[in-house]
N, C-alpha and C positions, 0 to 999 in steps of 0.2 A: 757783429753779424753782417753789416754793410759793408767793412771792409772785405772778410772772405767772401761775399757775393762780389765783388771787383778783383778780386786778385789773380784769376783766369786772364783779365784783360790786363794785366800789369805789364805785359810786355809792348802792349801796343805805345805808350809812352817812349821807349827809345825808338822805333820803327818812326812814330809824330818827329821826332827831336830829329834822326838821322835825315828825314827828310827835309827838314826845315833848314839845315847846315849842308844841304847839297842846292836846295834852293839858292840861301845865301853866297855860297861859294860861285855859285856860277851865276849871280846876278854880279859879285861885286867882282869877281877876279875872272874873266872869260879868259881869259889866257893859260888860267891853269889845266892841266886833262886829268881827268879820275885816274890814271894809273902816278903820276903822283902825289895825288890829294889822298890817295884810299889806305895809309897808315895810320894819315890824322883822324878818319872818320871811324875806325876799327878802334882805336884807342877812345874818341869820344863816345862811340857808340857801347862800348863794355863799359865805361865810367858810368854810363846813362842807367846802363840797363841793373850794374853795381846799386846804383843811389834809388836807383827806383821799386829793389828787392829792398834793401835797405830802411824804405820810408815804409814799403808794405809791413814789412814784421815788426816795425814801432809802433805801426797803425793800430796793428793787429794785436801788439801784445796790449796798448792800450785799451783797444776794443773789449779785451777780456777781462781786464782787471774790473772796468766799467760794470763789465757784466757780470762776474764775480759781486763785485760791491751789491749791483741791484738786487741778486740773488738772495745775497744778506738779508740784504733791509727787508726785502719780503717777507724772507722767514722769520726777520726779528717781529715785523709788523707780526705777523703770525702766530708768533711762541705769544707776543704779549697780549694779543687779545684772548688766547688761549688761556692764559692765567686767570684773565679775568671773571672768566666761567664758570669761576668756582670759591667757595668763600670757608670752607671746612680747611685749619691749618694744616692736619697731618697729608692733605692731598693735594695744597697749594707746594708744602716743600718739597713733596717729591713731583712734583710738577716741573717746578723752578727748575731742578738741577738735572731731570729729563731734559727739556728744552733747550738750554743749556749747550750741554753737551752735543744736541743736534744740529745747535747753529754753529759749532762752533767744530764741527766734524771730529769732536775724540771721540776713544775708543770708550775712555773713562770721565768717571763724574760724581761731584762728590762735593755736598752744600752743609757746610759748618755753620750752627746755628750758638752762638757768642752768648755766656750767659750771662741774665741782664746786672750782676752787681760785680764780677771781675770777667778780665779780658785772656777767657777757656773758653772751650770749644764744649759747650753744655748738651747739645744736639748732633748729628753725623748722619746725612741722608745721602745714598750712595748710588750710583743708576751704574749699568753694563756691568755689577757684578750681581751672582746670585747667591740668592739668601743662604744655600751650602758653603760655597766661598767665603762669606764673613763670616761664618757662623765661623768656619776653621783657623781665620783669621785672627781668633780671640776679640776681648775688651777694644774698643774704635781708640782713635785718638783724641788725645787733651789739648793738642797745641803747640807738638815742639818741630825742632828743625824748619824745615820748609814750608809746614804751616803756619808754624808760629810769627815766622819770620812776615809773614801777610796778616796775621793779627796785628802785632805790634806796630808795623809800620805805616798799614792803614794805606797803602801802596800796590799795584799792579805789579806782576811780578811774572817773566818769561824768563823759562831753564830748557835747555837743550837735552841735558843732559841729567837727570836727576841724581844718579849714582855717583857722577864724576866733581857735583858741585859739593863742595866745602860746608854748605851752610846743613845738606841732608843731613838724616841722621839715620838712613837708611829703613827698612823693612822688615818689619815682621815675619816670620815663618809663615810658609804656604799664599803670600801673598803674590798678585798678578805682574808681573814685568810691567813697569814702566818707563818709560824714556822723558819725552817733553813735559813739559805741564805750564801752564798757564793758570794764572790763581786771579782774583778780580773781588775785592770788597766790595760788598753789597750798606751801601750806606742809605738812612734816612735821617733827613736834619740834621746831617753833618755828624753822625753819632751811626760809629761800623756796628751793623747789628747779627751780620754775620759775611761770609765767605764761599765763595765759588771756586773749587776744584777742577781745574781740567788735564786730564795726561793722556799722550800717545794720540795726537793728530795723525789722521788719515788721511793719506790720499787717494782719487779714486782708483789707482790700482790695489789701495792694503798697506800702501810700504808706508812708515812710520816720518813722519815727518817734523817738523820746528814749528810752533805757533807765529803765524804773523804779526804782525802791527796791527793789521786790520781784523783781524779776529780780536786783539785784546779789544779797542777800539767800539766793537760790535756787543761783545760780550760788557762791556762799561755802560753801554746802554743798555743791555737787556739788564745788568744788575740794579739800575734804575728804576727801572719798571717794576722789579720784584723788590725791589726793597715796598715800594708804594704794597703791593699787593700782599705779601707777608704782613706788612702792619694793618694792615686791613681785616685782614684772618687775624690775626690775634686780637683785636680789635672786636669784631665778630664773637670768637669766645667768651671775653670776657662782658661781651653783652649777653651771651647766653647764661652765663655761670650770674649774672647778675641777675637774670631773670629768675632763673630756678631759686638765688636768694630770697628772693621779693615772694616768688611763688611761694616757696616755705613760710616766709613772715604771715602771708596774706590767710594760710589756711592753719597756721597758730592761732591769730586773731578769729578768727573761725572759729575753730571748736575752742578757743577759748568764750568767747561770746556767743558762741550756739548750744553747740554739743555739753558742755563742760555745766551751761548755765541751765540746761534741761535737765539734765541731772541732777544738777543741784534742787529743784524747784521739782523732780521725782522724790529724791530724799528726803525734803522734807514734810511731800505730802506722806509719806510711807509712816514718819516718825509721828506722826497726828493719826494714824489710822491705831499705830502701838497704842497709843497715850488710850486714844478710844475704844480698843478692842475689848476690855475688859468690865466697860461700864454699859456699851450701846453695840455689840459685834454687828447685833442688825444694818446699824446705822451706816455702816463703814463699807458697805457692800457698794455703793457710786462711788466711792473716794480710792476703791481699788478697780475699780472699771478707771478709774478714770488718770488713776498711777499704769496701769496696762497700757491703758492709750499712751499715755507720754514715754514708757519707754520705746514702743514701737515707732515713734519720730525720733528720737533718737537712733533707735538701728537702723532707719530710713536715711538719716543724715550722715552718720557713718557711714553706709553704705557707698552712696553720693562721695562723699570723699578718697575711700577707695577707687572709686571709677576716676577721680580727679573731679569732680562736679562740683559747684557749690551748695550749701548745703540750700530746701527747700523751704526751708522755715518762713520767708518771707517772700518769698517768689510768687509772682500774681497778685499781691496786694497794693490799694494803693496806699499814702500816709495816713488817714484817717482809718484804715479799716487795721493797719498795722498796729496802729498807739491803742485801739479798742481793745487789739486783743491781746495787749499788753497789760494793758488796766484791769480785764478779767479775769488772767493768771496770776495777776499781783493778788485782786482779793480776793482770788482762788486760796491762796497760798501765807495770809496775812492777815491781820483785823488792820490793817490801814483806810482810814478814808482816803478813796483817789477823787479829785474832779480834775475834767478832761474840757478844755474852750478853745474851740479851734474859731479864730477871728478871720481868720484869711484863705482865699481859694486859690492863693500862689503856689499852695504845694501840687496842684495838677499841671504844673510845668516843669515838673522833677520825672527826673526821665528814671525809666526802674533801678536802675545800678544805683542811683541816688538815692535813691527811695531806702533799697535796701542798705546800704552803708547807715542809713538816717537811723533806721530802726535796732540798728543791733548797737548805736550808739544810746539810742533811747531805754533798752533794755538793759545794757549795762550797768546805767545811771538810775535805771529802777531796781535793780537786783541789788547795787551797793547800798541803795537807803534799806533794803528788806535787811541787809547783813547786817548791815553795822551802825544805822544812824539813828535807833528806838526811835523812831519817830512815828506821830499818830496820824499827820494830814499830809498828803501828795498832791500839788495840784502842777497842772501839766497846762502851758499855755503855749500855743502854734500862733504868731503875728509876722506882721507885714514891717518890715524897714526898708527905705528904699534902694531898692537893687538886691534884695537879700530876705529871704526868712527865715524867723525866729525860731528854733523849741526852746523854752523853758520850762525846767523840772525843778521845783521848789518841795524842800520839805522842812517838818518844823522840829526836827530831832537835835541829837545832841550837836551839832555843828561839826568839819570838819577841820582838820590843823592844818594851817597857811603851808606848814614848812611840806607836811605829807604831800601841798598838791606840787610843790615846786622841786624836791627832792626827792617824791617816791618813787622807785623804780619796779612797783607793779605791774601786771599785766594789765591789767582792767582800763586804767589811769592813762597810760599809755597809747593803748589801743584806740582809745576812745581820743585821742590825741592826732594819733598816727591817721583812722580813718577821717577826721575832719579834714585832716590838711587834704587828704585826697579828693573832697569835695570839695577844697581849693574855699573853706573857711577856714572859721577859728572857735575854740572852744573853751569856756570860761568855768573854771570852779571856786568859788567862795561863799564865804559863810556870811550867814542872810540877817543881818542885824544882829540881836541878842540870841538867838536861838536858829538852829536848821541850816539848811546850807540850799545855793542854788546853782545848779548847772544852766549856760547858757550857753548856745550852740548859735551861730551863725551862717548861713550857706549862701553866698551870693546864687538869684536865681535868673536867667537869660528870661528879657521884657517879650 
């Protein structure tokens, strides 16, 4: 831009120069006269005015190239911050190879996504053609000819001419004329993860032009930037899909320890209203009030689940009102003696998620001694260790099998496994001397 703002005055340079050689000339040589000096000055004075056109359009073509480069980096700057605005894969890759294409002035564009265990073109996101176009284009490409040949080689790669190079392998039917291309591996950690397409460079008139130096160059760095950013979006997914995992796990262990155990603890009050129906029918009129009530928190908690919610079972409770109303449904449901000693007031520093993990681990381990361990006495002990509180749930039933706690792949056992670690304890099942078994549950608790 400084140069063409100077180049009006470029001739004032030989007009300086001619003067300066008529100065000299007639300081050092007074005896000569301008009629025969004025062939020498007409020859220096076009040499002058030659060299000083000559230095302009170097200036200038320099000028521009500069300013071309700058233009680049802008746009690169540009396209990459662009990228990073967004973290959903299928809109990061057609981003890429948009961008792309713009810094890099084709007409076409077209980002080969490599798949991850052989080296094919698993993915194909296409920019400047329309979705009629490929549709008629048939099945995309796998990887051969002039694609392939930037798979394999892991290589930057500039053609002229596409049709006339040896390595094509030519075009499909109904597909768009292309001339140039420029192709650029999109690498991260040194491992090509996929590829950059570009054909038919434009210049600002339309006419089809040769990719330069500086466009692959350009385009090597913008492939850089999007390698970072693709791995990121993928990255991104599979922290979602990881999620949605965990979510499923999280609302198995749910209705397996909610919903599943309501039920269970409905059917059994239902099979004792049978048993009774025939000797006391009077008698059985609160024991189905009170089977109605529990199915209705069950449709209640289903419901919740539908909506995505957790379930309400223990929500708004703290540890002490939750173990209560655990030990009332037990001899609701049981001739078990429970005793219930809470020694410690560290469980008021249990924040409610805690709370509730705590209790549907306590429930668990009350429902399993109701199934399976005949046992006559429950007692439930809440204490203080340092840094940490205790539950212990002790019963005096048949014991449980070493091997069951270490190799069962139950749900219950598990669960109850699974939520401890999440309260970032630990949880203990073994059998309790000669008889019964005891659970011991650990939670480190913030002083």
């Amino acid at each position: 831009m400084f140069v063409r703002r100077l180049k009006p005055f470029a001739f004032l340079l030989p007009v300086i120069f001619i003067g300066g050689v008529f100065l000299v000339f007639d300081l050092a040589l007074p005896g000569i006269g301008l009629e025969q000096a004025w062939p020498i000055f007409v020859v220096l004075a076009a040499g002058a005015v030659a060299f000083t056109l000559w230095i302009f359009r170097l200036l200038e073509r320099r000028e521009s190239l500069i300013e071309d480069r700058s233009n680049q980096l802008a746009a690169l700057y540009k396209a990459s911050l662009a990228l990073t605005q967004e973290v959903e894969l299928e809109v990061v890759l057609q981003q890429v190879v948009d961008q792309a294409r713009e810094l890099a002035g084709a007409e076409y564009g077209a980002l080969g996504v490599l798949h991850p265990d052989e080296p094919v073109i698993d993915r194909f996101i296409v920019s400047g053609i329309t979705d009629a176009q490929r549709e008629r284009m048939g099945p995309p490409p796998v990887g051969k000819g002039l694609l392939g040949l930037l798979i394999h080689s892991g290589e930057s790669v500039r053609v002229t001419d596409i049709a006339s190079d040896p390595r094509s392998v030519g075009f499909p039917p109904n597909h768009p004329e292309m001339t140039s291309l420029l192709g650029v591996p999109i690498r991260f950690k040194g491992e090509v993860v996929g590829d950059l397409y570009l054909t038919n460079k434009l210049s600002p008139s339309g006419r089809i032009e040769t990719f330069s130096d500086q466009d692959r160059q350009i385009l090597e760095m913008f492939a850089s930037q999007a390698a970072i950013v693709i791995t990121n979006a993928r990255l991104y997914r599979q922290s979602q899909q990881l999620t949605l995992l965990q979510e499923r796990e999280r609302i198995g262990m749910d209705l397996h320890d909610g919903v599943i155990q309501s039920i269970y603890a409905v059917g059994l009050n239902l099979e004792d209203i049978q048993y009774r129906l025939e000797g006391e029918p009077e008698g059985v009129k609160p024991a189905l009030v009170q089977a109605i009530e529990g199915l209705n928190v069950v449709i209640r908690d289903i419901r919740n689940y539908i909506l995505d919610l957790r379930p309400q079972r223990f929500l708004g409770r703290d540890l002490a009102e939750g173990l209560a109303e655990l030990v009332r449904e037990l001899r609701a449901h049981s001739f078990l003696s429970v005793d219930v000693a809470v020694e410690t007031e560290t469980w008021r520093r249990l924040t409610p998620a805690e709370t509730v993990e705590l209790l549907h681990i306590a429930r668990e381990a009350l429902t399993n001694i109701r199934k399976h361990a005949r046992a006559s006495q429950v007692d439930i002990v809440l204490l203080d260790r340092p840094g940490a509180l205790v539950l212990a749930i002790e019963d005096n039933g048949v014991g449980i099998d070493p091997d069951q706690v270490e190799d069962g792949d139950g749900n219950g056992l598990r669960n109850m496994r699974e939520r401890a670690q999440s309260l970032g304890g630990s949880i203990a099942i073994e059998p309790r001397g000669s008889a019964g078994t005891i659970v011991e549950l650990v939670v480190p608790v913030s002083g």
